[in-house]
C-alpha angles and dihedrals in degrees: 000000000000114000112205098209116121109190123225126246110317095351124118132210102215126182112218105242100213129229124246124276096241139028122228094281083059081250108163111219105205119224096252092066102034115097118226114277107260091203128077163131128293104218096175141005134208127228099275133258118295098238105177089339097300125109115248104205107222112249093240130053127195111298093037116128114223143168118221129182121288090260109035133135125001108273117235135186127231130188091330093319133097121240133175123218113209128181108228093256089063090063117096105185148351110229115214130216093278096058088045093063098036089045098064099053120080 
């Protein structure tokens, strides 16, 4: 799906990556109790901040993995799916191809 939202300046458009469905037990954790996901995929990136007059390129692009703070960003919905905008400053960390690996598995 191609989303059409361009973010402004040193904001990021991030898609939340959901948690699994059960813990190691095979416990299900129903909707109402689990906490939104703090990790998540940066679908699109604006420009970057004007420091001095000179662009500052932000430090993700689209495709990055990232984790960013519980209450982060405003949610928005597009076309049916939830999406959180988040200025640079809001991202806590980029997460490389180790922790990726090492992240989705519990």
């Amino acid at each position: 799906m191609a989303v059409n939202v361009t973010p402004l300046h040193d904001r990021v458009l991030v898609r939340r990556l959901e948690e699994k469905e059960t813990v190691k037990g095979g416990i299900i954790i129903p909707d109402t109790a689990k906490e939104k996901p703090q990790e998540g995929e940066v679908i699109a990136v604006g420009a970057g901040r004007i420091e001095k007059g000179q662009r500052v390129p932000l430090d993700v692009k689209a495709g990055d993995r990232i984790l960013f703070g519980k209450y982060s960003g405003n949610e928005i919905k597009i076309d049916d799916e939830e999406f959180l905008i988040l200025k640079e400053d809001e991202i806590l960390a980029k997460l490389s191809g180790a922790a990726k690996a090492a992240g989705g598995k519990k």
